[in-house]
C-alpha positions in Angstrom: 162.6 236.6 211.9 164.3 240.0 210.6 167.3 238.1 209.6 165.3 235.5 207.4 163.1 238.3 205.9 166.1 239.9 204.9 167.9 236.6 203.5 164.1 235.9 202.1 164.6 239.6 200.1 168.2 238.9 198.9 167.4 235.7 197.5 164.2 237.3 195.3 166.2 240.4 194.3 169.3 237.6 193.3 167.3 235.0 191.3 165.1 237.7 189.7 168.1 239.4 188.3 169.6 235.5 187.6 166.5 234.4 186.0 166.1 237.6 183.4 170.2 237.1 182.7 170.3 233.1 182.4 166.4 233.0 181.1 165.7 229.8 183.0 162.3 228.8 184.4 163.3 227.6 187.4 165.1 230.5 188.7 161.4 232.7 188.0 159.9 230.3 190.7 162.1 230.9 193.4 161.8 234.8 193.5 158.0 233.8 192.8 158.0 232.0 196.6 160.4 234.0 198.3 158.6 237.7 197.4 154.7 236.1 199.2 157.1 235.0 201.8 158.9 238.5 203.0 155.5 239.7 202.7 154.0 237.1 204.8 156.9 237.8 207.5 156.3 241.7 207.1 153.3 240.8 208.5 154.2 238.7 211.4 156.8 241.1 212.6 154.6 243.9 212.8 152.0 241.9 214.9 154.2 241.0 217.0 155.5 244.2 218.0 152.5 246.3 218.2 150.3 243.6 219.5 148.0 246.5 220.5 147.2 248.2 216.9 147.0 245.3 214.4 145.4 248.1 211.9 147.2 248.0 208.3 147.3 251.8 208.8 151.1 251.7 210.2 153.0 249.8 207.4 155.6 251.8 206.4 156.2 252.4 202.6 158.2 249.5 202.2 155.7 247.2 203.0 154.0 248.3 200.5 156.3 247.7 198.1 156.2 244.2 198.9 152.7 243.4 197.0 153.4 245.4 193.8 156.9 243.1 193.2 155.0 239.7 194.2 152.3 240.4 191.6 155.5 241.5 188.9 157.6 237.9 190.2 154.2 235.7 189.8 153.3 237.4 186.3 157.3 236.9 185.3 156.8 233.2 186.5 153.6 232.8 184.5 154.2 234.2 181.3 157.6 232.2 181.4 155.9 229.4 181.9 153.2 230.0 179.1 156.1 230.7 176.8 158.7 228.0 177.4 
């Protein structure tokens, strides 16, 4: 799971930067997917190992990073898709 969260990270980071450079819809849909989805494993990870405490109180600052760049790679998506 840690490896595909991390692949899951370089692939939003990658078309992000692709889709601001080559201005292509289709590249603001992938990082649109993939940012919910690192989120989604963050959350699986953590659950799994501390099965004991499922309280949100123990996310580390990075996960909460995670929520401020999906809402920034949905709104990117949206106003692409408004405009094009």
């Amino acid at each position: 799971m840690l490896v595909l969260m991390f692949i899951s990270q370089i692939a939003a980071l990658a078309t992000g930067v692709a889709s601001i450079l080559l201005n292509r819809r289709i590249l603001a849909l992938i990082p649109a997917i993939t940012c919910p989805m690192v989120s989604v494993l963050m959350i699986y990870v953590s659950a799994s190992l501390f099965k004991s405490n499922l309280a949100m109180d123990f996310y580390q600052l990075g996960y909460w990073l995670t929520y401020p760049s999906t809402a920034l790679f949905i709104i990117n998506f949206i106003i692409r898709a408004k405009f094009d």
